[in-house]
BALOBA-731387 format. One record per atom (N, C-alpha, C, CB): residue in three letters; atom name; x, y, z. Coordinates in steps of 0.02 Angstrom, whole numbers, plus 50000, padded with zeros to 5 digits. Glycine has a CB too. Layout:
residues N
aa at px py pz
ALA CA X Y Z
...
end
This chain:
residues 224
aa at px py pz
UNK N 52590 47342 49059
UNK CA 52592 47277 49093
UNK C 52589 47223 49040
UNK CB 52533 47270 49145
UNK N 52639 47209 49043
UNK CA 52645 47146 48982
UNK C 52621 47090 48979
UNK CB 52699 47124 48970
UNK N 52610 47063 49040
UNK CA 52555 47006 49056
UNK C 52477 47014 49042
UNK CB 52558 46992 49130
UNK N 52452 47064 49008
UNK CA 52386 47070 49007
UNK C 52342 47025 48957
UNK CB 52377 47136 48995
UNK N 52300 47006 48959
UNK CA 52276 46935 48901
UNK C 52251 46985 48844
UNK CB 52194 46866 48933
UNK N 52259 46920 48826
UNK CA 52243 46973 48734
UNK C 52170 46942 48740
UNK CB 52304 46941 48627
UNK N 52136 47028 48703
UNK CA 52083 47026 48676
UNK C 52028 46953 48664
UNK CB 52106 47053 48625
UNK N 52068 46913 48612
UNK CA 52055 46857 48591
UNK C 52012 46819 48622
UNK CB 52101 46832 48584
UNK N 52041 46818 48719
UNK CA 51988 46776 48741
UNK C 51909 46802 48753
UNK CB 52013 46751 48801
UNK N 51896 46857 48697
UNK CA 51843 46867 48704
UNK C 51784 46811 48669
UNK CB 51844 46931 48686
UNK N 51839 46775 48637
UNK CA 51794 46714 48605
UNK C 51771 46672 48661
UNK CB 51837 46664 48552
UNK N 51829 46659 48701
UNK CA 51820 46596 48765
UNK C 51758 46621 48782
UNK CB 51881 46592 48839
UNK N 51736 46691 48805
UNK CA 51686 46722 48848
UNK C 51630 46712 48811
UNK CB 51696 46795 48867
UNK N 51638 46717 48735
UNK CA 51559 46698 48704
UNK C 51533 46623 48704
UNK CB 51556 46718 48624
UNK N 51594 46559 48693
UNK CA 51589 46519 48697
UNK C 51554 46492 48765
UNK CB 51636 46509 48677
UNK N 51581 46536 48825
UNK CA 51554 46534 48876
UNK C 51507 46547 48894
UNK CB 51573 46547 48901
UNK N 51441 46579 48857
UNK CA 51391 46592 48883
UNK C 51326 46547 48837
UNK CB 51392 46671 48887
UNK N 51354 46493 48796
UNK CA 51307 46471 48769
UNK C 51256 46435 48817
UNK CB 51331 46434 48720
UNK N 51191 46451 48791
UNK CA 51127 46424 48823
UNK C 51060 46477 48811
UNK CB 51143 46414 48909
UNK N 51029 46489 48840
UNK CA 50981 46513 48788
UNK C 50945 46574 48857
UNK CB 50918 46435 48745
UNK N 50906 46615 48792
UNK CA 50867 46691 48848
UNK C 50852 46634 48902
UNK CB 50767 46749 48812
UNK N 50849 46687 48938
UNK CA 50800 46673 49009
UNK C 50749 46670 49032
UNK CB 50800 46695 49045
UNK N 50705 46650 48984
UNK CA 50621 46617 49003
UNK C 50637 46553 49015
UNK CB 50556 46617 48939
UNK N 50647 46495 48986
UNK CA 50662 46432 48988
UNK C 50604 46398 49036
UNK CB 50736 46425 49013
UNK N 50607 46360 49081
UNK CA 50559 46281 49089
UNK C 50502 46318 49138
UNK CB 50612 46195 49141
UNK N 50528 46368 49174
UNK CA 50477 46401 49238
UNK C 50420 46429 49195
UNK CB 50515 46474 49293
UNK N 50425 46481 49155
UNK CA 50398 46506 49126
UNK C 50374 46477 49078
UNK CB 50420 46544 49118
UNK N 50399 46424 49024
UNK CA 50358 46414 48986
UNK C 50327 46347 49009
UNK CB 50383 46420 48922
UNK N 50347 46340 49070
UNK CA 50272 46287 49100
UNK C 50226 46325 49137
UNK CB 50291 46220 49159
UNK N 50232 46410 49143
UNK CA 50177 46447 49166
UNK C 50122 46467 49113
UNK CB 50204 46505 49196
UNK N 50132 46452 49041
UNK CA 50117 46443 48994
UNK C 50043 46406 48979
UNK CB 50168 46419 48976
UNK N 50054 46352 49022
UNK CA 49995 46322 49036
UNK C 49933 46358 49029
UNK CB 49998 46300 49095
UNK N 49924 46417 49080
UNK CA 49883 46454 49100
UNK C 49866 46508 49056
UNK CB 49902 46471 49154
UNK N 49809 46486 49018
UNK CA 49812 46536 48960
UNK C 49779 46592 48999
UNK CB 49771 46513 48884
UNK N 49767 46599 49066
UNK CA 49736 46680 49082
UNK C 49820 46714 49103
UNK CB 49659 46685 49170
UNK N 49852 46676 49109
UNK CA 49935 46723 49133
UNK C 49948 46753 49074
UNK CB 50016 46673 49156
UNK N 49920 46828 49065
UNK CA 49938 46861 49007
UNK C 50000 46890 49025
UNK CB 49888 46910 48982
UNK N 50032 46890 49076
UNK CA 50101 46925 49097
UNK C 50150 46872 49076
UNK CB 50109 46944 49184
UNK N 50151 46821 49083
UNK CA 50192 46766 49081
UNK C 50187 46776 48992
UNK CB 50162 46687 49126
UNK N 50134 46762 48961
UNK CA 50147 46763 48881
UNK C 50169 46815 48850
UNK CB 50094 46750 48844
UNK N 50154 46872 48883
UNK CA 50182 46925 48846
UNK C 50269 46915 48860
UNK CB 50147 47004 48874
UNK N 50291 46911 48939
UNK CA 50364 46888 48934
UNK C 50379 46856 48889
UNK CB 50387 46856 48979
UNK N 50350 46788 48892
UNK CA 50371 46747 48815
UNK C 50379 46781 48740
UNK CB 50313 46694 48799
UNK N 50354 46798 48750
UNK CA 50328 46837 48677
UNK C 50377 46894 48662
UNK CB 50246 46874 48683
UNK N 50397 46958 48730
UNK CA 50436 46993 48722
UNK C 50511 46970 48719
UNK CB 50421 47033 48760
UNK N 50542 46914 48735
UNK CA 50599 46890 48761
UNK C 50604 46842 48703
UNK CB 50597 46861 48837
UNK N 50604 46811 48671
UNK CA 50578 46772 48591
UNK C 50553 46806 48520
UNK CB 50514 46730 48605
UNK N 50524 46840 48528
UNK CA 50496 46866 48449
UNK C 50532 46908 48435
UNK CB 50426 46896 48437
UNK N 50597 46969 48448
UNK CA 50645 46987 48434
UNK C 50699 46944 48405
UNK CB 50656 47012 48477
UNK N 50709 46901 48422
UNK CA 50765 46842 48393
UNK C 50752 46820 48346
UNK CB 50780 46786 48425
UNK N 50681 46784 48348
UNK CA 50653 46757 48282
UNK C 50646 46795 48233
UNK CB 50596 46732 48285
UNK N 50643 46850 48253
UNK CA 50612 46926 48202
UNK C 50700 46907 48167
UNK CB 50590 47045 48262
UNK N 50753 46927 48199
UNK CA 50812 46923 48177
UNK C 50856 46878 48144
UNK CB 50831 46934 48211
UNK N 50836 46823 48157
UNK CA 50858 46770 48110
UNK C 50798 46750 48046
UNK CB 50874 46701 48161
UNK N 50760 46768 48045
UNK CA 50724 46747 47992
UNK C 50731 46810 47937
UNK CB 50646 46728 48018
UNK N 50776 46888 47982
UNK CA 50809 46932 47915
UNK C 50867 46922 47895
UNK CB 50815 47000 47921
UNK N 50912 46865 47928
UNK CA 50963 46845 47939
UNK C 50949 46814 47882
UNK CB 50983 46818 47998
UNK N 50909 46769 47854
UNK CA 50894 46742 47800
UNK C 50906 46739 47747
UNK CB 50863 46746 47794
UNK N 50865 46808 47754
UNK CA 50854 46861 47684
UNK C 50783 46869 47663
UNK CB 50893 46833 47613
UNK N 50743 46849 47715
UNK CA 50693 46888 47702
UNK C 50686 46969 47713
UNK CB 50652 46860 47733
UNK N 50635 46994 47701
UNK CA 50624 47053 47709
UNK C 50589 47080 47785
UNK CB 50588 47065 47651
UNK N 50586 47154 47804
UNK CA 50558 47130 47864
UNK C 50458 47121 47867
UNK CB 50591 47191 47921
UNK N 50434 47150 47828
UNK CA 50356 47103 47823
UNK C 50385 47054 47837
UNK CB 50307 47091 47753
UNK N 50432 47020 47781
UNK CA 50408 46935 47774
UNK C 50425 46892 47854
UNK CB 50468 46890 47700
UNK N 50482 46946 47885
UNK CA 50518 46917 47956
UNK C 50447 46926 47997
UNK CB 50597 46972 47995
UNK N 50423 46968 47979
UNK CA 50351 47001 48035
UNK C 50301 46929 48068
UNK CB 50278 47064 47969
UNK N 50300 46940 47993
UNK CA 50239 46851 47984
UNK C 50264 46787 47985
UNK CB 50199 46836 47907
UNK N 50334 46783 47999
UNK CA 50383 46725 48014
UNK C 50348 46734 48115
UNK CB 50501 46750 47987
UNK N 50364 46768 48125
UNK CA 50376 46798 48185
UNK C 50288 46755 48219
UNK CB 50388 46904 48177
UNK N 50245 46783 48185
UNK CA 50176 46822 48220
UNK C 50153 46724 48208
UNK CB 50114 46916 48157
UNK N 50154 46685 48114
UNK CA 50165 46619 48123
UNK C 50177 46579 48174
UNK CB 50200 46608 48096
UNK N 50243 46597 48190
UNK CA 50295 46546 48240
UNK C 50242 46559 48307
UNK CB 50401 46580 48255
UNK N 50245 46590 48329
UNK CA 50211 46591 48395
UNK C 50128 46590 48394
UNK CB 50236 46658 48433
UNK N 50101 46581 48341
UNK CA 50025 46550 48318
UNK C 50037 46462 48329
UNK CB 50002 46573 48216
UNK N 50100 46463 48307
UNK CA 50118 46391 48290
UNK C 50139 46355 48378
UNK CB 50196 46392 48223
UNK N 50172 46385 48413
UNK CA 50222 46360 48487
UNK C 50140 46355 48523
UNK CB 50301 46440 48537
UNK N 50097 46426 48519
UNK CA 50029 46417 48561
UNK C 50001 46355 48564
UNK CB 49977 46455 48537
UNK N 49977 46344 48494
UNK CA 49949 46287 48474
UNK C 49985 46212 48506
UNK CB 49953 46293 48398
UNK N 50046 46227 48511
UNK CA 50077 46162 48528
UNK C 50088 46141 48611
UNK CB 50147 46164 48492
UNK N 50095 46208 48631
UNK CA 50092 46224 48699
UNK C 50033 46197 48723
UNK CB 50097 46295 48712
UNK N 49963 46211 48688
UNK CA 49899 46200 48715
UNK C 49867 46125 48720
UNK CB 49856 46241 48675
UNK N 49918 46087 48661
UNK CA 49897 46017 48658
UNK C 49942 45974 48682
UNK CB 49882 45997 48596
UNK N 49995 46013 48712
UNK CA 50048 45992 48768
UNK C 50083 45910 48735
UNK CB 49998 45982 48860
UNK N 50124 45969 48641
UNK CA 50172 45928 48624
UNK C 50222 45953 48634
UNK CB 50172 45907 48573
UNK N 50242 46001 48670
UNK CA 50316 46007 48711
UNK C 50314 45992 48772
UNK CB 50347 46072 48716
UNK N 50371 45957 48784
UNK CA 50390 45935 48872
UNK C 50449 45943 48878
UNK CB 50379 45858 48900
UNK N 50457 45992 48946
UNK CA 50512 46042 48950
UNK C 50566 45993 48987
UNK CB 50490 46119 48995
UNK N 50538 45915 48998
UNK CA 50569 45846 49031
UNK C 50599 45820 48982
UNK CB 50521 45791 49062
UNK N 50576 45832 48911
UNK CA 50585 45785 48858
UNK C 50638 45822 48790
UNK CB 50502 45764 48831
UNK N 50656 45873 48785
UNK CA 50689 45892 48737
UNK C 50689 45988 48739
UNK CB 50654 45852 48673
UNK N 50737 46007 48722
UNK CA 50776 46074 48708
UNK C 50731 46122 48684
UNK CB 50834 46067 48656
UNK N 50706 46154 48705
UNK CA 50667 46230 48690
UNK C 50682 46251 48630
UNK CB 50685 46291 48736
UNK N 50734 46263 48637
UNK CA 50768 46304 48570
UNK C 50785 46248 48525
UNK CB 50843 46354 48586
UNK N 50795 46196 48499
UNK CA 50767 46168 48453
UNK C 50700 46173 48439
UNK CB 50780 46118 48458
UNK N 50643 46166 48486
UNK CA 50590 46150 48480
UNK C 50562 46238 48441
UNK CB 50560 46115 48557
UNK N 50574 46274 48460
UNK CA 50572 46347 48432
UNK C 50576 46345 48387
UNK CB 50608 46392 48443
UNK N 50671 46320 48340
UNK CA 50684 46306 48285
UNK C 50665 46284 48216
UNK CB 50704 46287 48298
UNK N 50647 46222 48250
UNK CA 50576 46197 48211
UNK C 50515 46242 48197
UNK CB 50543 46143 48251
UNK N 50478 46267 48264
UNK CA 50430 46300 48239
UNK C 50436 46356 48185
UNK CB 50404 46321 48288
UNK N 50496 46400 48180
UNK CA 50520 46465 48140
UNK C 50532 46436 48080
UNK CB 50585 46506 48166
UNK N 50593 46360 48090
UNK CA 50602 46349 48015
UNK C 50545 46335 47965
UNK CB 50643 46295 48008
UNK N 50495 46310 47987
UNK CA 50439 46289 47933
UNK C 50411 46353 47924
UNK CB 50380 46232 47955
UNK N 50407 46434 47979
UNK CA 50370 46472 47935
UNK C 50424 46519 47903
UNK CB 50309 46511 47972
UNK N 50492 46510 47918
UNK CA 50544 46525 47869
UNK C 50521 46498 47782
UNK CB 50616 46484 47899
UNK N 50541 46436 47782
UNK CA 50542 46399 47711
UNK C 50468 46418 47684
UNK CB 50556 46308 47718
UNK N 50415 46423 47717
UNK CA 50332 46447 47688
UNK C 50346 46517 47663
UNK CB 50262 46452 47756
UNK N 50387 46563 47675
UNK CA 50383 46632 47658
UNK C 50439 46645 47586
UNK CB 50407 46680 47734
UNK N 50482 46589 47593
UNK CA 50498 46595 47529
UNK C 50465 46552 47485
UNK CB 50559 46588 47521
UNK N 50434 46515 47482
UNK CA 50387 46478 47429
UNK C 50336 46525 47416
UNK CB 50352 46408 47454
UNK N 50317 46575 47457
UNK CA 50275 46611 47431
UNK C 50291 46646 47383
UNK CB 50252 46640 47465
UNK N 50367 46673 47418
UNK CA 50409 46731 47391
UNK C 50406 46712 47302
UNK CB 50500 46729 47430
UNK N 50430 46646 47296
UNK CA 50437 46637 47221
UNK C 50371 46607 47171
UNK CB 50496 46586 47216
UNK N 50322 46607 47210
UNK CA 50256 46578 47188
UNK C 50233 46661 47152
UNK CB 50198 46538 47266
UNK N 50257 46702 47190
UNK CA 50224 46773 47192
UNK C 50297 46806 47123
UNK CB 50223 46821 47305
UNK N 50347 46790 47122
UNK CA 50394 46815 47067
UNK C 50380 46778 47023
UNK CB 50465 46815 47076
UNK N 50375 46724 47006
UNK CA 50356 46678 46946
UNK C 50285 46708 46921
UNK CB 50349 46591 46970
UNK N 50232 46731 46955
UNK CA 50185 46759 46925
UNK C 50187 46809 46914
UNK CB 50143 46755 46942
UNK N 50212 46852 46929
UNK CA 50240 46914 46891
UNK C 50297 46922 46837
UNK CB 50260 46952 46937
UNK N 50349 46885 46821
UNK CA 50398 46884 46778
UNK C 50426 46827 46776
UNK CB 50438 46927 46787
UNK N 50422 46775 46815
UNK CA 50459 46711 46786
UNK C 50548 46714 46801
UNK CB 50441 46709 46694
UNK N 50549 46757 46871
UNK CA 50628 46775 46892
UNK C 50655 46731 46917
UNK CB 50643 46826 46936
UNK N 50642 46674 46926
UNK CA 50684 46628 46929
UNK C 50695 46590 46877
UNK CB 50672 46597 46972
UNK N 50661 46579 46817
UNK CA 50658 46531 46768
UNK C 50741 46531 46754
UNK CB 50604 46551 46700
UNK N 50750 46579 46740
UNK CA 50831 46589 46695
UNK C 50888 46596 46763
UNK CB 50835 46684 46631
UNK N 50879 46579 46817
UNK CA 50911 46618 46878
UNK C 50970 46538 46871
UNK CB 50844 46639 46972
UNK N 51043 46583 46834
UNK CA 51110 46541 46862
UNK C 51144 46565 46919
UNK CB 51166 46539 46812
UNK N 51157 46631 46937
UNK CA 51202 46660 46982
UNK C 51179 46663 47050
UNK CB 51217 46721 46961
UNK N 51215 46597 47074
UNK CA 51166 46591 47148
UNK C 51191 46666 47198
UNK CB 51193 46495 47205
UNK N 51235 46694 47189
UNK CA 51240 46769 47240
UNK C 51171 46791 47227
UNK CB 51306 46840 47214
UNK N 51145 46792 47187
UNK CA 51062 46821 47181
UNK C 51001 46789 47191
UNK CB 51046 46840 47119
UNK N 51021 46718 47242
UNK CA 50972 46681 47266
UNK C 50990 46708 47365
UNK CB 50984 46584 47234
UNK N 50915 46681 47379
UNK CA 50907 46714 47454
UNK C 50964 46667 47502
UNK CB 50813 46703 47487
UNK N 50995 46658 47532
UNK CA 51026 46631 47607
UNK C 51005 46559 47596
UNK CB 50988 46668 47688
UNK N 50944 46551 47618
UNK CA 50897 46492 47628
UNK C 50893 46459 47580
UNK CB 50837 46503 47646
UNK N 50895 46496 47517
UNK CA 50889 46446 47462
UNK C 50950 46410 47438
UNK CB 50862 46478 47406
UNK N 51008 46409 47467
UNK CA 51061 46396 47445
UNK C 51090 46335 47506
UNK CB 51100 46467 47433
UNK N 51033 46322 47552
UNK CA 51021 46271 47569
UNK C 50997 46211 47543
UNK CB 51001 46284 47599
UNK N 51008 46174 47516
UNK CA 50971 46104 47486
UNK C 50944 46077 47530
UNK CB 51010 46049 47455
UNK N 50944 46080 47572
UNK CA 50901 46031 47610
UNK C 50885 46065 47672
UNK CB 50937 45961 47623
UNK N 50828 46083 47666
UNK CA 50793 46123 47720
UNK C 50789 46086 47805
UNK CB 50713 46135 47688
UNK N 50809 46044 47805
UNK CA 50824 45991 47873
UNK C 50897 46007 47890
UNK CB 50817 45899 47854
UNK N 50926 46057 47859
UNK CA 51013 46034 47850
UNK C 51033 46073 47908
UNK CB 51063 46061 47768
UNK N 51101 46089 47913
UNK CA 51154 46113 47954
UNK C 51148 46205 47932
UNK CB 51238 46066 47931
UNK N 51137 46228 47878
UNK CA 51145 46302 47879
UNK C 51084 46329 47905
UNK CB 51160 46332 47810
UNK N 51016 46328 47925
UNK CA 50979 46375 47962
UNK C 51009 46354 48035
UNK CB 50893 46368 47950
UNK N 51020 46289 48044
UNK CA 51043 46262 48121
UNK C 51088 46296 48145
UNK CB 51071 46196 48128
UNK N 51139 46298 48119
UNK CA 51198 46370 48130
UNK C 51174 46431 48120
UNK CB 51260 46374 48081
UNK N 51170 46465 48111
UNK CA 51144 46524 48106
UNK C 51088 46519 48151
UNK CB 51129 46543 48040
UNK N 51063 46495 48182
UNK CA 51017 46503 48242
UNK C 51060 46488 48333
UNK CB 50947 46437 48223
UNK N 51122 46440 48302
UNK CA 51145 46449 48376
UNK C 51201 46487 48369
UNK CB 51162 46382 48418
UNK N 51216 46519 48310
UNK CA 51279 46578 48320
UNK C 51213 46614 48354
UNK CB 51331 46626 48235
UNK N 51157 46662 48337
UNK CA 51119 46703 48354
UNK C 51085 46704 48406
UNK CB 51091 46710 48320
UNK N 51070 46628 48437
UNK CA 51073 46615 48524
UNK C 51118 46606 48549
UNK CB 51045 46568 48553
UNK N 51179 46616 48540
UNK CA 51240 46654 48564
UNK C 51240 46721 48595
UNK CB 51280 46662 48513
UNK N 51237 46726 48512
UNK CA 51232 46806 48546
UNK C 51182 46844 48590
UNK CB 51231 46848 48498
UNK N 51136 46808 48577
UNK CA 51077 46847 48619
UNK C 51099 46836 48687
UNK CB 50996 46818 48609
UNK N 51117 46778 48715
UNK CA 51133 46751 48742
UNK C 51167 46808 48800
UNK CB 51160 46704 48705
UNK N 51243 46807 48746
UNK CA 51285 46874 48767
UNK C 51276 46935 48763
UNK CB 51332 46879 48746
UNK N 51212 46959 48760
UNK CA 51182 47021 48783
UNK C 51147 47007 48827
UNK CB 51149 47058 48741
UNK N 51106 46954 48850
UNK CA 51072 46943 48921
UNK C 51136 46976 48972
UNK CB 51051 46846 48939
UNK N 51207 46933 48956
UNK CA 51235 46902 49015
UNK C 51269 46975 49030
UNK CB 51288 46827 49004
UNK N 51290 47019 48975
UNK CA 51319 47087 48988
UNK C 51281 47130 49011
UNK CB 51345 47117 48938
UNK N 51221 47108 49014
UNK CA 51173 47157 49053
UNK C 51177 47174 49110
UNK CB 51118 47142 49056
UNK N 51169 47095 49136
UNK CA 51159 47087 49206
UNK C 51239 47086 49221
UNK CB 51111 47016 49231
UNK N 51280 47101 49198
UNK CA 51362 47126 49211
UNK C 51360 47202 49227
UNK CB 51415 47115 49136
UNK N 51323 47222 49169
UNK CA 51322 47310 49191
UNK C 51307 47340 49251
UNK CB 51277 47347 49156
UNK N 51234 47276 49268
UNK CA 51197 47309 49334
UNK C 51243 47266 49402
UNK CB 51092 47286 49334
UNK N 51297 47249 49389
UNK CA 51336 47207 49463
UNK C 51410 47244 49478
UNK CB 51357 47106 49445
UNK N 51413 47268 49429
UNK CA 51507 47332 49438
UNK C 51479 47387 49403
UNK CB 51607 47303 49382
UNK N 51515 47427 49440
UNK CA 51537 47488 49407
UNK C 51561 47530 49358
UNK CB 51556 47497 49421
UNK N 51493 47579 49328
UNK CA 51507 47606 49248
UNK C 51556 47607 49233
UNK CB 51493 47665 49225
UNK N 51613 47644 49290
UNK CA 51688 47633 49266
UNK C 51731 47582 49230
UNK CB 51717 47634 49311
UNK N 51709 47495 49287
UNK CA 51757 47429 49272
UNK C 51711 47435 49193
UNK CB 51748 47337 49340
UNK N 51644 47444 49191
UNK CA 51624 47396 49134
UNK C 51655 47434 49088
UNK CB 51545 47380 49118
UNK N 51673 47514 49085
UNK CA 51674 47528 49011
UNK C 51762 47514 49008
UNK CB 51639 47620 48984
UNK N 51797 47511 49044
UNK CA 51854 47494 49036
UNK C 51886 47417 48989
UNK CB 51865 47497 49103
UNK N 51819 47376 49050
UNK CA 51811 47300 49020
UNK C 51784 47315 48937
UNK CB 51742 47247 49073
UNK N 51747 47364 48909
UNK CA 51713 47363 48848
UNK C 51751 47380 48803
UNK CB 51660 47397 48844
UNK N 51789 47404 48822
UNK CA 51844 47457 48768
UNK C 51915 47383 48786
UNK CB 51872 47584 48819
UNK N 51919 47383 48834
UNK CA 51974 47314 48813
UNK C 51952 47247 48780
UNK CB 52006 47284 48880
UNK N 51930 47215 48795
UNK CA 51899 47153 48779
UNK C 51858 47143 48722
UNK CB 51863 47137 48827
UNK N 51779 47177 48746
UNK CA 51730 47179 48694
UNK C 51756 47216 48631
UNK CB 51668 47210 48719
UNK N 51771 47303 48635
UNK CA 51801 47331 48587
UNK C 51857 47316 48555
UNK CB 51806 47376 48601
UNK N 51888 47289 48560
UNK CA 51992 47268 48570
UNK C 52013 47318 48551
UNK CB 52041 47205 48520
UNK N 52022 47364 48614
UNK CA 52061 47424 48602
UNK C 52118 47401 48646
UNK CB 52025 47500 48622
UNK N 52194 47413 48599
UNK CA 52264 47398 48635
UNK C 52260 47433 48742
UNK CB 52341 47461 48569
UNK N 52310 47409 48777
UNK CA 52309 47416 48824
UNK C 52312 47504 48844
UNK CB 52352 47371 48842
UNK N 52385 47526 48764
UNK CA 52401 47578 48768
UNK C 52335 47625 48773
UNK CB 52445 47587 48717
UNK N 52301 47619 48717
UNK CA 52252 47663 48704
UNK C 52185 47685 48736
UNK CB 52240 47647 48657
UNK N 52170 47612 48792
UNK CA 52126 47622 48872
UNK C 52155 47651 48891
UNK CB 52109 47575 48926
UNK N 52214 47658 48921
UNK CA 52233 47710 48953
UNK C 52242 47784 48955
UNK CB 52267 47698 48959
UNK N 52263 47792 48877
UNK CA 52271 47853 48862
UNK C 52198 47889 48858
UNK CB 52312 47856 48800
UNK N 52148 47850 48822
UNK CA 52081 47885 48833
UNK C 52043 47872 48879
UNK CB 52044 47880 48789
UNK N 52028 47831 48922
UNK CA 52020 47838 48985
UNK C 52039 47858 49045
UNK CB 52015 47811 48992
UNK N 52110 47880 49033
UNK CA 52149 47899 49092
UNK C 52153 47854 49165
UNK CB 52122 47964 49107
UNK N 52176 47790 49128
UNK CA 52188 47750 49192
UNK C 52224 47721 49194
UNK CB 52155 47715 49216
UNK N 52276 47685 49222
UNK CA 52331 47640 49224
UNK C 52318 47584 49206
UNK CB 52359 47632 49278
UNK N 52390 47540 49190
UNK CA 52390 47483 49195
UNK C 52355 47425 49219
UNK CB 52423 47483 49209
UNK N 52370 47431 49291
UNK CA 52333 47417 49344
UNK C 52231 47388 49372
UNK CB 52354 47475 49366
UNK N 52220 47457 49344
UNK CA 52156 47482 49323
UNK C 52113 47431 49290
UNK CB 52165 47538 49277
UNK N 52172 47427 49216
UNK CA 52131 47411 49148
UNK C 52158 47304 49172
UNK CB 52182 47468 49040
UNK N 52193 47292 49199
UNK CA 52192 47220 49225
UNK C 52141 47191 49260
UNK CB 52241 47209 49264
UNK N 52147 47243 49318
UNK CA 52085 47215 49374
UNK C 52004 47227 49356
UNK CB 52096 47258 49451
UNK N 51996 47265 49289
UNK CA 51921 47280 49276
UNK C 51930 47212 49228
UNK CB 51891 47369 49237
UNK N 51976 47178 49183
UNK CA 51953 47144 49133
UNK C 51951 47073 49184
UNK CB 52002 47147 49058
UNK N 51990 47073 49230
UNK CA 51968 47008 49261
UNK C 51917 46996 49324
UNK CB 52028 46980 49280
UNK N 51906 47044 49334
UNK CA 51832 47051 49385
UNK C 51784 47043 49338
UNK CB 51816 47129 49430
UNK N 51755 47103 49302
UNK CA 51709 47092 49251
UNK C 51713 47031 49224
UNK CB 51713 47135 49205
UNK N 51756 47010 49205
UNK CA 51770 46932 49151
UNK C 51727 46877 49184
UNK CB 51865 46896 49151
UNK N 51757 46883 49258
UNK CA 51734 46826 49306
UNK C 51676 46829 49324
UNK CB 51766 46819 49364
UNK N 51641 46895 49334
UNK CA 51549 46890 49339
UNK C 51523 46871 49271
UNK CB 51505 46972 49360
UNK N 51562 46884 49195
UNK CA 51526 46854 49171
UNK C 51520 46790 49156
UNK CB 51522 46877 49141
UNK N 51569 46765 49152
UNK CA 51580 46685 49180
UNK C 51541 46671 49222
UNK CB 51642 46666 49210
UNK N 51513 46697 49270
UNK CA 51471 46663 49323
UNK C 51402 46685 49307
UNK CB 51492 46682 49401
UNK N 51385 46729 49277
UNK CA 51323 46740 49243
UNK C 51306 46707 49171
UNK CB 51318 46811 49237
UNK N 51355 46680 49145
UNK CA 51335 46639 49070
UNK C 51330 46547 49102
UNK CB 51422 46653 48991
UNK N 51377 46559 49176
UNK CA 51344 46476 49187
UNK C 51273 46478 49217
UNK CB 51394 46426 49248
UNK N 51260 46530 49240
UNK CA 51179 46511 49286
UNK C 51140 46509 49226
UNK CB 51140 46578 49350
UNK N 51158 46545 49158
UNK CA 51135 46525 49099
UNK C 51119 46459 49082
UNK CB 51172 46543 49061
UNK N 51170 46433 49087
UNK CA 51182 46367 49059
UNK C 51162 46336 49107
UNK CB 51247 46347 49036
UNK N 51164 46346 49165
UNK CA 51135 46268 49219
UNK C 51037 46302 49199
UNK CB 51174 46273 49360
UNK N 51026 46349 49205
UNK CA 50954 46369 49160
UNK C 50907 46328 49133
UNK CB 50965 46401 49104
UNK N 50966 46333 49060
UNK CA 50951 46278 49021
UNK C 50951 46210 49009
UNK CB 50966 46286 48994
UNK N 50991 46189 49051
UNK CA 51017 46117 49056
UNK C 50950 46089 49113
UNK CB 51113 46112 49094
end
C-alpha cells in the first residue's frame, strides 16, 4: 500500500507528547500532608528515576547520580514545606530543574576538589573530550543542562503515554504499531514477519497513533 506514512512521523508523535510524568498539581499539592506517605512515595517513585538519569546523562557516575537524586528531593521537601512552590505560579519541571541543577554542579566541584587533591588532573587538562558534559557548559544558568532535561522529559514523557497505549488496544495493533513506527521497520518486512497484510499494518499505525495523540494531550492539558 503505497500510501502508508513514513516512519518519520514518529517525530510528530514525540513532539506530541511533550509535558511532563503524571504526578503534576493534584499530587504535589497532596504533598502538603507530610503524614501522606503514599502520595510521597508516588512522588518520589515517578521523579527520582529521571533525575537519577539525567544527572548520568551528565557524566556523572552513578554514586554521584545517587546523591544528585537523594539531594534534590532533600532540597523540593524543604521547599515544599515552606511553601516556595505554587503550582498557580510557575512550571514544576523547571522548578525540579533548578532543584537537580544545583546538586548536579555541587557533585562536580566536589568531583575536582577531590582530583586536584590527589594528582592535580586538571591542572594541565587541554583536551576538552576529557572534560565531563557539564563542564563544557560555561555557564551553569545556560541552555545545555536545559535541553537535555526537556529532550529527557520527552521521553519519559513518551513512555508514560505508550503505556497507557499498550493497556487500550491490542498486543497485536501495538506490536505491529512498534515494529512500524517506533522500530521503522519497512512496510514489506511487518508483513513478512508478522504475517499480516497491508491493510493490517495501516489500520494498527493509525488507531494506535490516534490514542496516542489523545493520551500525550491529556498530558499536556495535565500540565498546562
Amino acid at each position: 500500500m503505497s500510501d502508508l506514512p513514513k516512519v518519520a512521523e514518529t517525530e510528530e508523535l514525540l513532539k506530541e507528547t511533550s509535558g511532563s510524568p503524571p504526578t503534576r498539581k493534584t499530587l504535589i499539592e497532596k504533598l502538603d500532608n507530610w503524614d501522606d506517605w503514599a502520595s510521597w512515595d508516588e512522588f518520589y517513585r515517578t521523579y527520582s528515576g529521571f533525575v537519577f538519569h539525567v544527572a548520568r546523562k551528565t557524566g556523572l557516575s552513578d554514586d554521584e547520580a545517587s546523591d544528585v537524586v537523594q539531594e534534590t528531593f532533600i532540597g523540593v521537601a524543604k521547599n515544599l514545606q515552606k511553601k516556595k512552590f505554587d503550582t498557580s505560579l510557575g512550571s514544576f519541571k523547571s522548578f525540579l530543574l533548578n532543584q537537580a541543577r544545583w546538586r548536579i554542579l555541587d557533585q562536580f566541584r566536589r568531583r575536582k576538589k577531590q582530583q586536584s587533591r590527589e594528582a592535580n588532573l586538571y591542572a594541565d587538562e587541554t583536551d576538552e573530550r576529557r572534560t565531563a558534559p557539564i563542564d563544557r557548559c560555561a555557564d551553569p544558568n545556560g541552555v545545555a543542562l536545559e535541553k537535555l532535561w526537556e529532550k529527557e522529559w520527552q521521553d519519559k514523557v513518551m513512555d508514560i503515554a505508550l503505556r497507557r497505549v499498550r493497556a487500550l488496544v491490542s498486543p497485536r495493533q501495538f506490536q505491529i504499531f512498534s515494529c512500524y513506527v517506533l522500530k521503522g521497520w519497512s512496510p514489506e518486512r511487518v508483513k513478512k514477519e508478522l504475517g499480516v497484510n497491508a491493510a493490517q499494518v495501516y489500520l494498527a499505525k493509525h488507531r494506535v497513533g490516534r490514542i496516542l495523540k489523545r493520551e500525550a494531550a491529556k498530558l499536556a492539558e495535565a500540565e498546562e
